[in-house]
N, C-alpha and C positions, 0 to 999 in steps of 0.2 A: 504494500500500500504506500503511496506515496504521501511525503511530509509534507505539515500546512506551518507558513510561513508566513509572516507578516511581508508584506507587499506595500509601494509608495504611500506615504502619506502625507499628510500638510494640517495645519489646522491657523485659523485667526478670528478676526470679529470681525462680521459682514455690513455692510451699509449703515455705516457713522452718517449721520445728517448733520454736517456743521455748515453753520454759517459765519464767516467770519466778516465784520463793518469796518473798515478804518475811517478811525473819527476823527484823526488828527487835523482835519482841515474844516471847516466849513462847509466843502463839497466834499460829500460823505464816498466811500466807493463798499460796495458790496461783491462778497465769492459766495456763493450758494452750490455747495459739492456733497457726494453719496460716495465714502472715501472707505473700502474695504481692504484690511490688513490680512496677510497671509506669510507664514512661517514656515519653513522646510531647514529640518538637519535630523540628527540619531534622535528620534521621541518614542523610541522601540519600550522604556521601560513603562513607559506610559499606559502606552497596548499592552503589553503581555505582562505586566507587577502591576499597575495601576500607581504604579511610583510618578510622582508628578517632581521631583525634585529638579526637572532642566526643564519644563512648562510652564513658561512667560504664562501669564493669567492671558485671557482675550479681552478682562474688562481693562490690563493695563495697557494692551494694545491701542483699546478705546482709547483712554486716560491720555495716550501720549499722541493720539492723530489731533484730540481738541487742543492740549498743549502745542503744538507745532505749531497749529495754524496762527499762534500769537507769539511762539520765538522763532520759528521759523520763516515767519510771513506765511501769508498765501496769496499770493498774484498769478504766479504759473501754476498751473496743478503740475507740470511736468517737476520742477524745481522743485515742488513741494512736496511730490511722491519721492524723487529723489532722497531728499533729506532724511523723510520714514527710513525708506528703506537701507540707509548705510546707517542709519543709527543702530536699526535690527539686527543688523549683519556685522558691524563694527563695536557694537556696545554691549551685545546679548549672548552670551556662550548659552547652551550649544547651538546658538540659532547660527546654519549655515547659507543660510537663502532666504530673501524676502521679496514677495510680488506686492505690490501696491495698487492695486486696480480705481480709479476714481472717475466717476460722470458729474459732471458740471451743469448747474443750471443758468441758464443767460436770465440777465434781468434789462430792462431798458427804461433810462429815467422817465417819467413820469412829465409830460406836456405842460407848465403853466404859463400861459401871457407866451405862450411862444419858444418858450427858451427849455432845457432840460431843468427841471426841480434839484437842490443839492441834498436832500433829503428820504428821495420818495419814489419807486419805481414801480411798474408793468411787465408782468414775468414775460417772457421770452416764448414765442408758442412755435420758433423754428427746431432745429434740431439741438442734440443732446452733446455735449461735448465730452471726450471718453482719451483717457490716457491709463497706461497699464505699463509699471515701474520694476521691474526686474533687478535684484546685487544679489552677485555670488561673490566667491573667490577667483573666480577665474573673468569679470567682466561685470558692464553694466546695460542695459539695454529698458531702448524706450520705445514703445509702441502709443504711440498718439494717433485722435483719430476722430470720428461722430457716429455717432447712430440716430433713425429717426429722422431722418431730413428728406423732406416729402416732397419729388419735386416733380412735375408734369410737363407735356409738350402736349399740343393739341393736332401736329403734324408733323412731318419728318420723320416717318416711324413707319418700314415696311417691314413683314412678314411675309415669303412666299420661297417657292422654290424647295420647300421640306418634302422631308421624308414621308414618304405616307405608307398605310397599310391596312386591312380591312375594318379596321378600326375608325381608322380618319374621318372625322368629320370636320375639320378645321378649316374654311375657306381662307385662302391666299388675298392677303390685302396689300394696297402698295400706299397706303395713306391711313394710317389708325391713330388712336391718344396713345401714348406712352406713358407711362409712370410707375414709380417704385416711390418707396420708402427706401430710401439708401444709410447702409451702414460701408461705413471707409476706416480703414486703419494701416496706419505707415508706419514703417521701421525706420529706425534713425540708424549710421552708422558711428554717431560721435553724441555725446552728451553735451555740448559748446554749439546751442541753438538757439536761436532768438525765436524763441517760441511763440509768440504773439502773433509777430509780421507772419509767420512762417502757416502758421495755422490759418489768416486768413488769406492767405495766398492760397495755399491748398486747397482750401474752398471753393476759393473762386474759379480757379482753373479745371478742376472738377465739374463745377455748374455749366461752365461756358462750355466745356466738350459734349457735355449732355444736348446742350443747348442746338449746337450747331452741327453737330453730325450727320449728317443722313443716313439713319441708321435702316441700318438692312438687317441688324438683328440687334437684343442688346449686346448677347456675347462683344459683339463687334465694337459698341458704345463704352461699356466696358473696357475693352481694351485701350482704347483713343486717352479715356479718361487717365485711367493711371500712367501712360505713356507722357501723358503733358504732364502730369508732376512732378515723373523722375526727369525728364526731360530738363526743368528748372528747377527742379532743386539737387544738389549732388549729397547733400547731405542724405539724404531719402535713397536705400536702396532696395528696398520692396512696397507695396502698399496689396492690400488684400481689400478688396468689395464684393460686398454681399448685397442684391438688390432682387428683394419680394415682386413680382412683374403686379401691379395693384390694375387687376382689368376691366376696361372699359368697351362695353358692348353696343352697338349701335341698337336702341329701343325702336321694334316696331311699331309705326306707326298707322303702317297697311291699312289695319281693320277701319279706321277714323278717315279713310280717305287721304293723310297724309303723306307729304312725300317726306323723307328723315337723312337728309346729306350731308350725315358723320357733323350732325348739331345736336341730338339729344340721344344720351347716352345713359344704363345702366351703367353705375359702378358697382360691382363685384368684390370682398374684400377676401371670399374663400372658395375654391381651393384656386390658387396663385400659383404660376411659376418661379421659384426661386432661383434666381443666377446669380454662380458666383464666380470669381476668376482672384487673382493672383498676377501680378504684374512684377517682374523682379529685374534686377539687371544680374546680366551672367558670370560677372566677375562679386555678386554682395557676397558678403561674410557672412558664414554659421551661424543662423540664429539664432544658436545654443533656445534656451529656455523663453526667449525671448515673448510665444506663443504658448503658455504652458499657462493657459488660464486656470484662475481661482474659482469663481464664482460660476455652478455649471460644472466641474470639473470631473463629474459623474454622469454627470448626464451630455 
């Protein structure tokens, strides 16, 4: 019979809701982050003695992500996951590894007599901002990125030429809506990033290939997009997208005597095409751990 053996494990505290204000001025500025800690080194006695003697608590894990965000600052989440994580890995035996996974919420000041409010904001109803903080011994790696950015074309978007089989019922279109909820995530090869500029450039160039592509599939839009990132950034030498296809169906209007020319549409939120791709350059470096998410990490 063969032996049972403790297998990977990890453990931390998942989804801290801080919010941190800097009031030093007048004009206030707010971070609003969902900052999950996660730990990896020998926690073998843990499992099999129930020995917790090298088992950082998770409530101190907490204790010290809300602590950061006021000696550490928090302005980059990149910078700030950073920090976590070499404190773990540099200040905590036996902890050998720390991922720091964080989503950001945008806020947008608040309209009065015209000008921004210095007080007073309107949450943010675009996408989700998402960085994921990796220190070993052997390296550091950043994965920055978004989830949730919903963004649509009304044309520029063919389907045809597919594979078919007795099955097929899918008519060939050369003119449909496109749209996804896009999730994006890029690998850095250096830690010495000006993370601000860099994330909304990112964005941007992403939007605008969406935008402008004549797309023949998305596979294909997909590819365009991460292509113009690494393109311009060298810092960047992967990015991973993930896009739900959110379908829109031309609603008949037949029966009512209507004629319907791709102006009124069913949206459809289930069951979706999900496409993903992977864009890298052939010379990036070993991921190493780089993708070795926390949260999910079973499922």
């Amino acid at each position: 019979m063969s032996g049972i053996i403790l297998g990977e494990n990890q453990y931390g505290k998942a989804e801290n809701r801080i919010v941190r204000i800097y009031r030093d001025t007048p004009r206030h500025e707010i971070h609003d982050v969902n900052v999950s800690t996660c730990l990896r080194g020998d926690f073998s006695a843990a499992h099999l003695e129930g020995d917790q003697s090298d088992v950082l608590p998770t409530d101190t894990q907490k204790q010290t992500a809300y602590a950061y965000a006021k000696e550490k600052a928090l302005r980059s989440i990149e910078d700030y996951g950073l920090a976590l994580a070499r404190h773990f890995v540099h200040d905590v035996a036996p902890v050998t590894a720390a991922r720091i996974e964080i989503d950001e919420y945008a806020w947008e000041r608040a309209e009065v007599n015209g000008a921004g409010h210095d007080h007073t904001w309107v949450r943010k109803g675009q996408e989700v901002r998402t960085a994921a903080v990796t220190v070993d011994a052997d390296g550091e790696w950043v994965v920055a990125g978004f989830k949730d950015l919903v963004i649509l074309k009304s044309t520029g978007s063919e389907f045809a030429g597919f594979l078919t089989d007795p099955y097929t019922v899918l008519e060939p279109t050369h003119d449909r809506v496109m749209a996804t909820s896009l999730v994006a995530q890029w690998r850095f090869d250096t830690t010495e990033v000006a993370w601000e500029p860099t994330y909304v450039d990112v964005k941007a160039r992403l939007i605008e290939q969406f935008a402008v592509v004549q797309s023949l599939a998305l596979q294909q839009t997909l590819f365009h997009m991460g292509r113009a990132v690494l393109e311009h950034h060298p810092e960047i030498v992967e990015i991973r997208l993930s896009a739900p296809n959110k379908h829109h169906f031309p609603y008949d209007l037949a029966p009512f005597g209507i004629d319907n020319h791709n102006e009124v549409f069913h949206a459809d939120d289930r069951p979706y095409g999900l496409i993903q791709a992977t864009v890298t350059r052939d010379d990036a470096p070993p991921a190493g751990p780089a993708w070795d998410v926390q949260r999910g990490w079973l499922g």
